[in-house]
Gaussian input, Z-matrix of N, CA and C with variables (Angstrom, degrees):
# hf/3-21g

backbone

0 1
 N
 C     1     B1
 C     2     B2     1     A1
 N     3     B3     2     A2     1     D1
 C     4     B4     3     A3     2     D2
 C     5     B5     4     A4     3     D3
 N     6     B6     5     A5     4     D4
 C     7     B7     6     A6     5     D5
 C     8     B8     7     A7     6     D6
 N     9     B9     8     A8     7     D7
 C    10    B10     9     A9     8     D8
 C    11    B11    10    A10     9     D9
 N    12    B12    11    A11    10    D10
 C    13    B13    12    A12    11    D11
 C    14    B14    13    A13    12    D12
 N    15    B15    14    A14    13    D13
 C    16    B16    15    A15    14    D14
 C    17    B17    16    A16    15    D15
 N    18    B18    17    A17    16    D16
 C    19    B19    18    A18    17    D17
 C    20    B20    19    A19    18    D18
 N    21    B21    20    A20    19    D19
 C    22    B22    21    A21    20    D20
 C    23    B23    22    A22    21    D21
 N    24    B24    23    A23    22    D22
 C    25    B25    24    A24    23    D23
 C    26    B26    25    A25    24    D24
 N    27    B27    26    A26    25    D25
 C    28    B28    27    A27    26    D26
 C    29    B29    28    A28    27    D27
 N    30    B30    29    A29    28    D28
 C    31    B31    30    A30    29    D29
 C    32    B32    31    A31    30    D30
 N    33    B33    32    A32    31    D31
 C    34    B34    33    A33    32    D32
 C    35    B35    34    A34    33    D33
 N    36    B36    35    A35    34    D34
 C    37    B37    36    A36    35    D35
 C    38    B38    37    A37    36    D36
 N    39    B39    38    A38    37    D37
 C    40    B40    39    A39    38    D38
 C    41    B41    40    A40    39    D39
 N    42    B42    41    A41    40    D40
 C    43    B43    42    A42    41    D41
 C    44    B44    43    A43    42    D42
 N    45    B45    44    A44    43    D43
 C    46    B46    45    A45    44    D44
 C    47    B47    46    A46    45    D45
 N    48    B48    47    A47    46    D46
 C    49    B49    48    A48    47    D47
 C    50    B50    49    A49    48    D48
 N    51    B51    50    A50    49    D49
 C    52    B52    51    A51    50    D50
 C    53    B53    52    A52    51    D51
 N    54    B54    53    A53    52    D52
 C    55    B55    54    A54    53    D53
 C    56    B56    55    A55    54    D54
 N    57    B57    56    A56    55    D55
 C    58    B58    57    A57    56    D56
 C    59    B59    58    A58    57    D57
 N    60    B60    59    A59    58    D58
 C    61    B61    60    A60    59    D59
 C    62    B62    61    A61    60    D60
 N    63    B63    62    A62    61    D61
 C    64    B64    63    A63    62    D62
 C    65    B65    64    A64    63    D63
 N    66    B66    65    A65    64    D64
 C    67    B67    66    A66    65    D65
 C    68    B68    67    A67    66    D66
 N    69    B69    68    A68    67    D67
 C    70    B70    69    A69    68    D68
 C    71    B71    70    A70    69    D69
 N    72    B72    71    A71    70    D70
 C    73    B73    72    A72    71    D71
 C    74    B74    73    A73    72    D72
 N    75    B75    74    A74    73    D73
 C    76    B76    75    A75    74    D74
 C    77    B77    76    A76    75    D75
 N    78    B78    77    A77    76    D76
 C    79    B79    78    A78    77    D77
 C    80    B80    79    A79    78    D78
 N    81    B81    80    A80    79    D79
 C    82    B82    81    A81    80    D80
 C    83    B83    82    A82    81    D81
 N    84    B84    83    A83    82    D82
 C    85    B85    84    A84    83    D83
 C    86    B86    85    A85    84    D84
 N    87    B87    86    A86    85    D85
 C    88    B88    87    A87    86    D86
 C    89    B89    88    A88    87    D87
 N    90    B90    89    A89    88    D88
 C    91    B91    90    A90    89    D89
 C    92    B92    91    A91    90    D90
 N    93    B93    92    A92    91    D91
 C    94    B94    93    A93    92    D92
 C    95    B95    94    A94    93    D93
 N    96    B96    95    A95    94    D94
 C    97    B97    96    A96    95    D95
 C    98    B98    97    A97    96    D96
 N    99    B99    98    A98    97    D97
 C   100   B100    99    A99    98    D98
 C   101   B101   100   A100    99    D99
 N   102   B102   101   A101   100   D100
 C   103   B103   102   A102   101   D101
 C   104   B104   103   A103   102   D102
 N   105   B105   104   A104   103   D103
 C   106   B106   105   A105   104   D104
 C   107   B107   106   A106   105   D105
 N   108   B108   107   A107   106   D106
 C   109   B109   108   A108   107   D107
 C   110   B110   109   A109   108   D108
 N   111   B111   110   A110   109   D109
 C   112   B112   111   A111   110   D110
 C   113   B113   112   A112   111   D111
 N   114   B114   113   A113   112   D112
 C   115   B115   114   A114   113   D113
 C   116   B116   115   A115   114   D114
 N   117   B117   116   A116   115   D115
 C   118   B118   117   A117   116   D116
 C   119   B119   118   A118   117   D117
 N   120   B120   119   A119   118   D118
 C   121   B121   120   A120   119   D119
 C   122   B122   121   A121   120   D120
 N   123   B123   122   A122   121   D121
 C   124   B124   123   A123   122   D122
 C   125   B125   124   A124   123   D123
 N   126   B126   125   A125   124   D124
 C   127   B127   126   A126   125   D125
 C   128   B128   127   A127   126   D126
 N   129   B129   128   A128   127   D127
 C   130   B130   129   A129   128   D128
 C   131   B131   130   A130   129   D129
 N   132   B132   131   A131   130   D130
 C   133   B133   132   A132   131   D131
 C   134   B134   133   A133   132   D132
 N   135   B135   134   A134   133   D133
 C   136   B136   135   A135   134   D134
 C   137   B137   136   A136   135   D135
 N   138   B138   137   A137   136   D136
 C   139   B139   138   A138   137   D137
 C   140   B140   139   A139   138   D138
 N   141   B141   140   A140   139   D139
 C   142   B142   141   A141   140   D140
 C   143   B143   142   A142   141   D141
 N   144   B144   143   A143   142   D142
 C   145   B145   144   A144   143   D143
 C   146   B146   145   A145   144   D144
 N   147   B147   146   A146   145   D145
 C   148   B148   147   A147   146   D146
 C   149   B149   148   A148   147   D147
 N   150   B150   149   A149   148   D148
 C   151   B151   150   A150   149   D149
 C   152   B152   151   A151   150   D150
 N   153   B153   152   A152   151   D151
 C   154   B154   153   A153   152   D152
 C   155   B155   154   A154   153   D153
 N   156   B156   155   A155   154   D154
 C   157   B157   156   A156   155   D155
 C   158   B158   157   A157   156   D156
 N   159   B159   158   A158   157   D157
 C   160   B160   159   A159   158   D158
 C   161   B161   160   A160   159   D159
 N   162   B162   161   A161   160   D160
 C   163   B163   162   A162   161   D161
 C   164   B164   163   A163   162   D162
 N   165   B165   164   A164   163   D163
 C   166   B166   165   A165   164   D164
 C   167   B167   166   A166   165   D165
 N   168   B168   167   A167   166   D166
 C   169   B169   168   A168   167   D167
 C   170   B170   169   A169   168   D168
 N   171   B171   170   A170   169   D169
 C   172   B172   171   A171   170   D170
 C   173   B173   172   A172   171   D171
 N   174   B174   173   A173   172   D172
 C   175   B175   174   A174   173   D173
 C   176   B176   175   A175   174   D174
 N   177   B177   176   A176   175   D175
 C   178   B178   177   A177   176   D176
 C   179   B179   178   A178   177   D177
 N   180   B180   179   A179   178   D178
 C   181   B181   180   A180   179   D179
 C   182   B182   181   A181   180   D180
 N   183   B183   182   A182   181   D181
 C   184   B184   183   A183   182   D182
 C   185   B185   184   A184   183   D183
 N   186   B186   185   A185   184   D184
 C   187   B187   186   A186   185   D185
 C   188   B188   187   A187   186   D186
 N   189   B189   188   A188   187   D187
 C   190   B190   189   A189   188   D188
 C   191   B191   190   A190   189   D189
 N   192   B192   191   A191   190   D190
 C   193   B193   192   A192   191   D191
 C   194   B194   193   A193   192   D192
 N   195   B195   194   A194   193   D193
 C   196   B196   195   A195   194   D194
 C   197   B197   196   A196   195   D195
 N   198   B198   197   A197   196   D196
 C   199   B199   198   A198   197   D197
 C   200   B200   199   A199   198   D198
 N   201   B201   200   A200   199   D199
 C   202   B202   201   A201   200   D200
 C   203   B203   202   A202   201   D201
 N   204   B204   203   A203   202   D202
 C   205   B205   204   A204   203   D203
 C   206   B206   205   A205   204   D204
 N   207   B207   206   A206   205   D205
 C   208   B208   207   A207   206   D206
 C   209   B209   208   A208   207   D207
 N   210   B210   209   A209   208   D208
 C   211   B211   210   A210   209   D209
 C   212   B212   211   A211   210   D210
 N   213   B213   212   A212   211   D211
 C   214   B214   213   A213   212   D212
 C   215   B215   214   A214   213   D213
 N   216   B216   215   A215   214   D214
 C   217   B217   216   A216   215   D215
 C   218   B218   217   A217   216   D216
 N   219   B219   218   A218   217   D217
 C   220   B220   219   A219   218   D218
 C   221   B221   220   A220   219   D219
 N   222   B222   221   A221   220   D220
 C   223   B223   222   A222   221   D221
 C   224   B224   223   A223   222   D222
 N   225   B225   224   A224   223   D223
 C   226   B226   225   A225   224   D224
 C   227   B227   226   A226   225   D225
 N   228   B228   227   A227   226   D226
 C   229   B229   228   A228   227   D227
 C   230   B230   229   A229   228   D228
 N   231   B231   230   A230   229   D229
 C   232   B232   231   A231   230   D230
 C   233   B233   232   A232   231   D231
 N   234   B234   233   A233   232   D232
 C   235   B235   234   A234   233   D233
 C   236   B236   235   A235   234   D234
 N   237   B237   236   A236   235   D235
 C   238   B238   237   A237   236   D236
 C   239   B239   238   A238   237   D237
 N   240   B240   239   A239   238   D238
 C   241   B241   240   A240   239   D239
 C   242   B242   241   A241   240   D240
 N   243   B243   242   A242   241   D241
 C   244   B244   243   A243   242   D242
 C   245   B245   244   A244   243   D243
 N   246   B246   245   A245   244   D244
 C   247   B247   246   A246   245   D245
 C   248   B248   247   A247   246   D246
 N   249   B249   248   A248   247   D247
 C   250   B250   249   A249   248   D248
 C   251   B251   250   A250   249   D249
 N   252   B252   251   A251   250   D250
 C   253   B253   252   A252   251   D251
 C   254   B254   253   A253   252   D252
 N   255   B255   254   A254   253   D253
 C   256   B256   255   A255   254   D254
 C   257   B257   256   A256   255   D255
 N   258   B258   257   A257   256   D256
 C   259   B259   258   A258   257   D257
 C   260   B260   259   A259   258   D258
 N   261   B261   260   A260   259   D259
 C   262   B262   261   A261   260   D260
 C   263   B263   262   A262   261   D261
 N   264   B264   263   A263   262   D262
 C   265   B265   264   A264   263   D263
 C   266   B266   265   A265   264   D264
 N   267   B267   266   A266   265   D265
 C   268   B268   267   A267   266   D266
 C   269   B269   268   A268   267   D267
 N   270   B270   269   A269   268   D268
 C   271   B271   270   A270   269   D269
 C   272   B272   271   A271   270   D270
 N   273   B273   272   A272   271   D271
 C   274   B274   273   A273   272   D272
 C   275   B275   274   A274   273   D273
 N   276   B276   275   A275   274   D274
 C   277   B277   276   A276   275   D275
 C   278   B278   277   A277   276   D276
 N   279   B279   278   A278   277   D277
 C   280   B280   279   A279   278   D278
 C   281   B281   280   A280   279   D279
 N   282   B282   281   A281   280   D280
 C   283   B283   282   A282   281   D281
 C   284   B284   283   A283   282   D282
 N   285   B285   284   A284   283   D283
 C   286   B286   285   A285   284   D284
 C   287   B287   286   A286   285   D285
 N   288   B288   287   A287   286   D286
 C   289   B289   288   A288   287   D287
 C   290   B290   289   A289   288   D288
 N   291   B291   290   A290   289   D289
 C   292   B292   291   A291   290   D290
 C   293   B293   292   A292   291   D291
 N   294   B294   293   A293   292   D292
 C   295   B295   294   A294   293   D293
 C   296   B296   295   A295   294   D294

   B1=1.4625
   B2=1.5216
   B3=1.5354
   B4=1.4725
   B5=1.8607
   B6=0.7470
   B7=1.7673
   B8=1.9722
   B9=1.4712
   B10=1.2823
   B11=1.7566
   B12=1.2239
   B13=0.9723
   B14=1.3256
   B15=1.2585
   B16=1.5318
   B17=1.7920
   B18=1.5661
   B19=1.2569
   B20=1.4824
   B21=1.4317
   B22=1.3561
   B23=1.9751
   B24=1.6813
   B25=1.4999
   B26=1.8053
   B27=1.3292
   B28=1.7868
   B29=1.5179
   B30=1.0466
   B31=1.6239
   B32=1.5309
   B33=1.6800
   B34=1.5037
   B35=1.1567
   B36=1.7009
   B37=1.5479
   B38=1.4868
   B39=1.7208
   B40=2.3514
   B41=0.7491
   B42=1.2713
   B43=2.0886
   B44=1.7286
   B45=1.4429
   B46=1.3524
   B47=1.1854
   B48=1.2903
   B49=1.7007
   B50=1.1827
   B51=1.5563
   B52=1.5511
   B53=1.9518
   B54=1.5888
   B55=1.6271
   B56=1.2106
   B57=1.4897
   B58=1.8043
   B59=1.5114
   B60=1.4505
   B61=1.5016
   B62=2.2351
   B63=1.2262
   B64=1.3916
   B65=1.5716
   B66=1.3751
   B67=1.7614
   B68=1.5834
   B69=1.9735
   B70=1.3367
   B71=1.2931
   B72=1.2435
   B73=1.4428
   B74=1.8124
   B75=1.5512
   B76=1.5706
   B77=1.3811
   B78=1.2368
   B79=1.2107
   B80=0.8566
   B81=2.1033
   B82=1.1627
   B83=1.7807
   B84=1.4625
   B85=1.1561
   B86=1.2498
   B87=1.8262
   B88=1.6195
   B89=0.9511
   B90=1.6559
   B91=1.2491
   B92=2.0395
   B93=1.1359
   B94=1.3007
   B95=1.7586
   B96=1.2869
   B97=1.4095
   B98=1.2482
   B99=1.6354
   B100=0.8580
   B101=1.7384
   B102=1.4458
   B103=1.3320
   B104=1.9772
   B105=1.0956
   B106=1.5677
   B107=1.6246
   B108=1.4651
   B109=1.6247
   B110=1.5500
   B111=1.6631
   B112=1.6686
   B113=2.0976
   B114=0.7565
   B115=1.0949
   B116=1.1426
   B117=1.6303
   B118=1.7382
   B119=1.0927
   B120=1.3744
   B121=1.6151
   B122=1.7407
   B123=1.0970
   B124=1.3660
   B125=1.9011
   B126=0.7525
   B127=1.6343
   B128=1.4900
   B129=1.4554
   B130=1.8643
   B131=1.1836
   B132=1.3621
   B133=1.6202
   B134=1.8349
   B135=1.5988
   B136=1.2133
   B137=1.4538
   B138=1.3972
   B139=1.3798
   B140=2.0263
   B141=1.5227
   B142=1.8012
   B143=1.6735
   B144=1.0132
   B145=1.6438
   B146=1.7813
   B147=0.9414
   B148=1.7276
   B149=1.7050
   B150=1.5222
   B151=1.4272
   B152=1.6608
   B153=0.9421
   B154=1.3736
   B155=1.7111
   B156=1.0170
   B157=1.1811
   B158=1.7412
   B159=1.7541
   B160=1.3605
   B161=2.0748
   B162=1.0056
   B163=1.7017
   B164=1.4264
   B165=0.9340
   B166=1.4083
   B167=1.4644
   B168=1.0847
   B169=1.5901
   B170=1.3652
   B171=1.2004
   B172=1.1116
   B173=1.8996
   B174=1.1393
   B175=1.8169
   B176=1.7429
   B177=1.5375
   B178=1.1569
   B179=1.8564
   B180=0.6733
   B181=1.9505
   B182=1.4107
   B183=1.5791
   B184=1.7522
   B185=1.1278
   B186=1.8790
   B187=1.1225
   B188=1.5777
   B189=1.5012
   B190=1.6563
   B191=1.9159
   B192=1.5495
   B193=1.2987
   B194=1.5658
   B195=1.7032
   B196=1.2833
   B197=1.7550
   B198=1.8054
   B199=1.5166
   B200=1.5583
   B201=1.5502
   B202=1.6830
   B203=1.7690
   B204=1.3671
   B205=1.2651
   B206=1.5969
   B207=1.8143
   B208=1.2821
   B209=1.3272
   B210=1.1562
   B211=1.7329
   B212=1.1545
   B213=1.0325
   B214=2.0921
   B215=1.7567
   B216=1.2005
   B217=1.6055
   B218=1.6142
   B219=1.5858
   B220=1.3024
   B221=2.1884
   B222=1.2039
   B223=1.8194
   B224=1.4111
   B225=1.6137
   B226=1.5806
   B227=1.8614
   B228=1.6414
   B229=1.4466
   B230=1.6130
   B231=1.6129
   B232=1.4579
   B233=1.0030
   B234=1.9230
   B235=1.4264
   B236=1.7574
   B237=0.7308
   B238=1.8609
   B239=1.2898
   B240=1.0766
   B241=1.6338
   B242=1.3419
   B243=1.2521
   B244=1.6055
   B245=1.6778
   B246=1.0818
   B247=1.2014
   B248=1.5897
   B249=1.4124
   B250=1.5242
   B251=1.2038
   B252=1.4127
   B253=1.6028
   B254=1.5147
   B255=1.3065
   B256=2.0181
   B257=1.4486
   B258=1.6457
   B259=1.8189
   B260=1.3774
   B261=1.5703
   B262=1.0993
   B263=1.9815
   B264=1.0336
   B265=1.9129
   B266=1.4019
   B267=1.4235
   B268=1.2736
   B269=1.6493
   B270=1.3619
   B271=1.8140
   B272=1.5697
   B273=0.9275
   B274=1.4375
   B275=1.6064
   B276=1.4249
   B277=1.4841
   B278=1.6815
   B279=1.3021
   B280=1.2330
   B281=1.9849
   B282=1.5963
   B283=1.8304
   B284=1.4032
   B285=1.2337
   B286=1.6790
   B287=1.3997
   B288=1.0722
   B289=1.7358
   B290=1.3694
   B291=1.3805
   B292=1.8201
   B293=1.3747
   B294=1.4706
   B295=1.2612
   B296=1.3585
   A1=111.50
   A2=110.65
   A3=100.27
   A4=143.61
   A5=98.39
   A6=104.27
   A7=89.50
   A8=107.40
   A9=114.21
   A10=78.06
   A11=158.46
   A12=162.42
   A13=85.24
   A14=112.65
   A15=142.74
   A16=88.62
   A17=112.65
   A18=110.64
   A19=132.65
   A20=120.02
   A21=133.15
   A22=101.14
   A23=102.52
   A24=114.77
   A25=103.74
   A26=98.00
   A27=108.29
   A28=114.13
   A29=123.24
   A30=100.07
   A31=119.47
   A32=102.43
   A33=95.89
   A34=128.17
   A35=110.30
   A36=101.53
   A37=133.39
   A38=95.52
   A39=79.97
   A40=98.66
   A41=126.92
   A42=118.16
   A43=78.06
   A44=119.04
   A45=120.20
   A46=126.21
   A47=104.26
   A48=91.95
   A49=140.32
   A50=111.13
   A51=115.68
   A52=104.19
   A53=110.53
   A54=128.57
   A55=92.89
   A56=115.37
   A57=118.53
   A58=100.21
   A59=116.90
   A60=119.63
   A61=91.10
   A62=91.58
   A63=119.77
   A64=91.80
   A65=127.23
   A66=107.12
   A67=86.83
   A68=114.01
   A69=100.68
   A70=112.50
   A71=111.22
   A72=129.51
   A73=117.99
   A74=103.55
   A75=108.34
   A76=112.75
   A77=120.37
   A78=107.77
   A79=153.96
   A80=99.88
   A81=131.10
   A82=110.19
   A83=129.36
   A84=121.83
   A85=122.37
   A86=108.23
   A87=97.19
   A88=129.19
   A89=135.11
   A90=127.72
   A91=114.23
   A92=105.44
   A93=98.57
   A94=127.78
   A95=117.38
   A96=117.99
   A97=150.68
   A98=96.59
   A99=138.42
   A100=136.50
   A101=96.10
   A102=100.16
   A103=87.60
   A104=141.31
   A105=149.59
   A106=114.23
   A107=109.81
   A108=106.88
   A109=110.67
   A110=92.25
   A111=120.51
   A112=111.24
   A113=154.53
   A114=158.46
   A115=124.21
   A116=112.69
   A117=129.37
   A118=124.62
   A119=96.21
   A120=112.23
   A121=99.29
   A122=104.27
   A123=99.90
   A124=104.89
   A125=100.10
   A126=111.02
   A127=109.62
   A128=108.93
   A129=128.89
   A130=105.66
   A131=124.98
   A132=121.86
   A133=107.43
   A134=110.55
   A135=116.75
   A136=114.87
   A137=113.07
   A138=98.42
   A139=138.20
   A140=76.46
   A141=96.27
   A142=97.31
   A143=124.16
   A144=128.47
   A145=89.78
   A146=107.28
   A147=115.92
   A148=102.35
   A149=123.03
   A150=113.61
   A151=125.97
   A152=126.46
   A153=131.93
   A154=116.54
   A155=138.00
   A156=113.91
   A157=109.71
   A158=130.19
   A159=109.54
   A160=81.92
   A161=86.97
   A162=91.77
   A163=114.24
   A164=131.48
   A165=134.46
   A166=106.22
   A167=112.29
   A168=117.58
   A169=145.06
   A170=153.64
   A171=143.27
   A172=109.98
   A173=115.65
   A174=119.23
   A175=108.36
   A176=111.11
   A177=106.33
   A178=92.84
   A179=131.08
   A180=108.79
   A181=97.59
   A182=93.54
   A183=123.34
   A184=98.10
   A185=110.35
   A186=119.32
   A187=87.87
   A188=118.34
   A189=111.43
   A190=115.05
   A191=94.40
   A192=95.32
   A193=118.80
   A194=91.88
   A195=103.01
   A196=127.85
   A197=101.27
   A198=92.78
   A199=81.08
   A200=89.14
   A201=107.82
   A202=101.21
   A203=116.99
   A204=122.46
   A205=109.09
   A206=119.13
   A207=127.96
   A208=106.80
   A209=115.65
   A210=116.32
   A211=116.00
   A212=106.84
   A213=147.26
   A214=103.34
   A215=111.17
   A216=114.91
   A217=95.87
   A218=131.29
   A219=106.24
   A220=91.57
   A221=100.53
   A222=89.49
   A223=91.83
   A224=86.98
   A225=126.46
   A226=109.57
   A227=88.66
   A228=88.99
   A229=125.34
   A230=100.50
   A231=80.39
   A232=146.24
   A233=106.67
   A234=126.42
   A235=93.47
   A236=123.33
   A237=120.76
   A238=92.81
   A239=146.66
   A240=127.66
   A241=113.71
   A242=109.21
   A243=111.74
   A244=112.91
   A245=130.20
   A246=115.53
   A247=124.33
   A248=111.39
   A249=117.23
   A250=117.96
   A251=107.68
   A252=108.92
   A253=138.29
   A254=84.20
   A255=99.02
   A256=93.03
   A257=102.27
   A258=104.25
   A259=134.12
   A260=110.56
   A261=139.83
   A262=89.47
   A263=123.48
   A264=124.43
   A265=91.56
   A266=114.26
   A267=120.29
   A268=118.04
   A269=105.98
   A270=109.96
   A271=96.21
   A272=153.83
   A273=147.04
   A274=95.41
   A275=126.14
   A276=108.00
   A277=97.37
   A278=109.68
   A279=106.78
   A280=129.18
   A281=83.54
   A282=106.63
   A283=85.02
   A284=117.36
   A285=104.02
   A286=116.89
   A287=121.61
   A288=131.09
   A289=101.23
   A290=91.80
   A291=112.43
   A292=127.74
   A293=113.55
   A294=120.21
   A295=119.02
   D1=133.96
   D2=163.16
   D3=-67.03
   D4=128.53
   D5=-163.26
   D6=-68.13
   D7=167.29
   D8=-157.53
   D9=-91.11
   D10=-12.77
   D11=-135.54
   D12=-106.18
   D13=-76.14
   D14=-153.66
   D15=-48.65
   D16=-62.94
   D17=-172.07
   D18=-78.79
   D19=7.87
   D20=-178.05
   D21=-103.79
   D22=-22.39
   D23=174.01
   D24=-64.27
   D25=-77.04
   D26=172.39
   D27=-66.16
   D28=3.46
   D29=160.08
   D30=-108.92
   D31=-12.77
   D32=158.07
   D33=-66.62
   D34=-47.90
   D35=173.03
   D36=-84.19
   D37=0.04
   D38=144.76
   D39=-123.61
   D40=57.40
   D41=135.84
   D42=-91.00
   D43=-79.32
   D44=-160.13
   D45=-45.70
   D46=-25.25
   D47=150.25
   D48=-118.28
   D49=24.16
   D50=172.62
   D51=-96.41
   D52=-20.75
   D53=-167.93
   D54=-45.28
   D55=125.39
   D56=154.25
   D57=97.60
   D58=-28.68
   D59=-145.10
   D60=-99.92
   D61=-85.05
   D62=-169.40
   D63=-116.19
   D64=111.11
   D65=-179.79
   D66=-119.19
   D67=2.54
   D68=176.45
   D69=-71.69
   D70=-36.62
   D71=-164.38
   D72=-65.65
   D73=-17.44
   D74=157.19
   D75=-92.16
   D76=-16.29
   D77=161.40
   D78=-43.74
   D79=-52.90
   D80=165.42
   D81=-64.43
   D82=-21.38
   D83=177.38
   D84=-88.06
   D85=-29.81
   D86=153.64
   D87=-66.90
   D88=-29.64
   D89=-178.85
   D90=-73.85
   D91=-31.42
   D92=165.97
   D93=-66.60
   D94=-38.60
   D95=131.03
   D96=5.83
   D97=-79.96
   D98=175.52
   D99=-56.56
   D100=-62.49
   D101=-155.12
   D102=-129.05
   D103=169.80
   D104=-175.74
   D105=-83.46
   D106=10.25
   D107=172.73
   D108=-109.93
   D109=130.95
   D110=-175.08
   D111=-43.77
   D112=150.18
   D113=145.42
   D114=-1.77
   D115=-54.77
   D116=156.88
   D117=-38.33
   D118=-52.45
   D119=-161.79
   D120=-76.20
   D121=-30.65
   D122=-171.96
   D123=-81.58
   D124=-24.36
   D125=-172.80
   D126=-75.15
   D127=-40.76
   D128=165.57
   D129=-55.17
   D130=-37.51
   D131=-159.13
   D132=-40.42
   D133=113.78
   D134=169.86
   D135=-53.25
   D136=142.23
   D137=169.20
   D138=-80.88
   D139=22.58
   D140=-179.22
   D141=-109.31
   D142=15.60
   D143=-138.76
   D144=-78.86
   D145=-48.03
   D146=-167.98
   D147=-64.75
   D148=76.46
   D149=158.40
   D150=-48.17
   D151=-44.15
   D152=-158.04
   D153=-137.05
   D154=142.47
   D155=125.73
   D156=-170.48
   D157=179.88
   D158=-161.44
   D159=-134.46
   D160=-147.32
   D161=-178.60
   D162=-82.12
   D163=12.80
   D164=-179.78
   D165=-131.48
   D166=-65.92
   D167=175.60
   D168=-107.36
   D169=-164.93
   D170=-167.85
   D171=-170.74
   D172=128.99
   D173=172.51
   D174=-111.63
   D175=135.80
   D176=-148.40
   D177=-129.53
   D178=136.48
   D179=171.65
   D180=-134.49
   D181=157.71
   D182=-151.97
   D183=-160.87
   D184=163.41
   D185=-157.19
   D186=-120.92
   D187=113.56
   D188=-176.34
   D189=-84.79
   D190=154.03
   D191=-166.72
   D192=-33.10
   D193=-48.53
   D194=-168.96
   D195=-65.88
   D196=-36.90
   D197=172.17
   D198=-130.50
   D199=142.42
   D200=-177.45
   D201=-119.91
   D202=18.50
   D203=-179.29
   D204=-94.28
   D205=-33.07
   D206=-151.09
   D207=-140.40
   D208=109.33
   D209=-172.87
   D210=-88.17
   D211=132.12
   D212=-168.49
   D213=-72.90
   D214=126.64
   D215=-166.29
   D216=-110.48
   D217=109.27
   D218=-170.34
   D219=-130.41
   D220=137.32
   D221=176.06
   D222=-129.05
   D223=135.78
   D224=177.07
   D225=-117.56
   D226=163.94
   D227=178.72
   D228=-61.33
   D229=156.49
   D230=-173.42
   D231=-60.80
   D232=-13.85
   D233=178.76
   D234=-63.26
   D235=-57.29
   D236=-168.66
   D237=-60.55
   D238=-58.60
   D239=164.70
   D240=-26.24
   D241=-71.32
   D242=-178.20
   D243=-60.51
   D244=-6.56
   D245=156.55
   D246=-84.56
   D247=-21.02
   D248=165.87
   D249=-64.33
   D250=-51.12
   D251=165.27
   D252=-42.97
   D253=-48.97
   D254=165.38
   D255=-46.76
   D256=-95.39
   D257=179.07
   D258=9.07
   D259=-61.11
   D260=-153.64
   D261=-98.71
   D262=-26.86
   D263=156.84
   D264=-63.48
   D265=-90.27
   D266=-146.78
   D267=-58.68
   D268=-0.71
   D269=169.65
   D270=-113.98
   D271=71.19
   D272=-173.96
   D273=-153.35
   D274=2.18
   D275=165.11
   D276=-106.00
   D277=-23.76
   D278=169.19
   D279=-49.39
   D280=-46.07
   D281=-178.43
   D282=-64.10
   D283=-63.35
   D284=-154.08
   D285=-53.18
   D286=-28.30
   D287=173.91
   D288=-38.66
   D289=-71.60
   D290=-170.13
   D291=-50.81
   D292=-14.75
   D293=-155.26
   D294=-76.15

């Protein structure tokens, strides 16, 4: 297990070096961290993904590795919401290209 030491060491130095650059890409490392979804899953996250949420919390649904037929309803704090949300700003000039 990582010691709280261990993880305040490595998350300074990729914030500091993802800042300005990729700030999705710390995103994606706090939320893996963070919250019980695999790398994929977090990378899949639809951008409608956030059903619900109020000032405290947030319900999010995803398609899990294992069944990709039936989507997984999982609520996290609201700060982990609000980091999807960022995400979901800071890739939205990307979407718009594509659209």
């Amino acid at each position: 297990p990582m010691t709280v030491e261990d993880f305040n060491i490595i998350n300074s130095t990729f914030y500091n070096k993802t800042r300005g650059k990729r700030e999705e890409l710390y995103i994606l490392f706090k939320l893996s961290i963070l919250t019980k979804l695999r790398p994929g899953e977090l990378i899949n996250l639809e951008r409608n993904c956030i059903v619900s949420k109020n000032d405290y919390f947030g319900t999010i649904s995803y398609y899990s590795k294992t069944n990709s037929k039936e989507k997984i309803f999982a609520t996290f704090p609201i700060d982990i919401i609000r980091e999807i949300e960022h995400a979901i700003d800071l890739t939205y000039p990307s979407f718009k290209i594509h659209l």
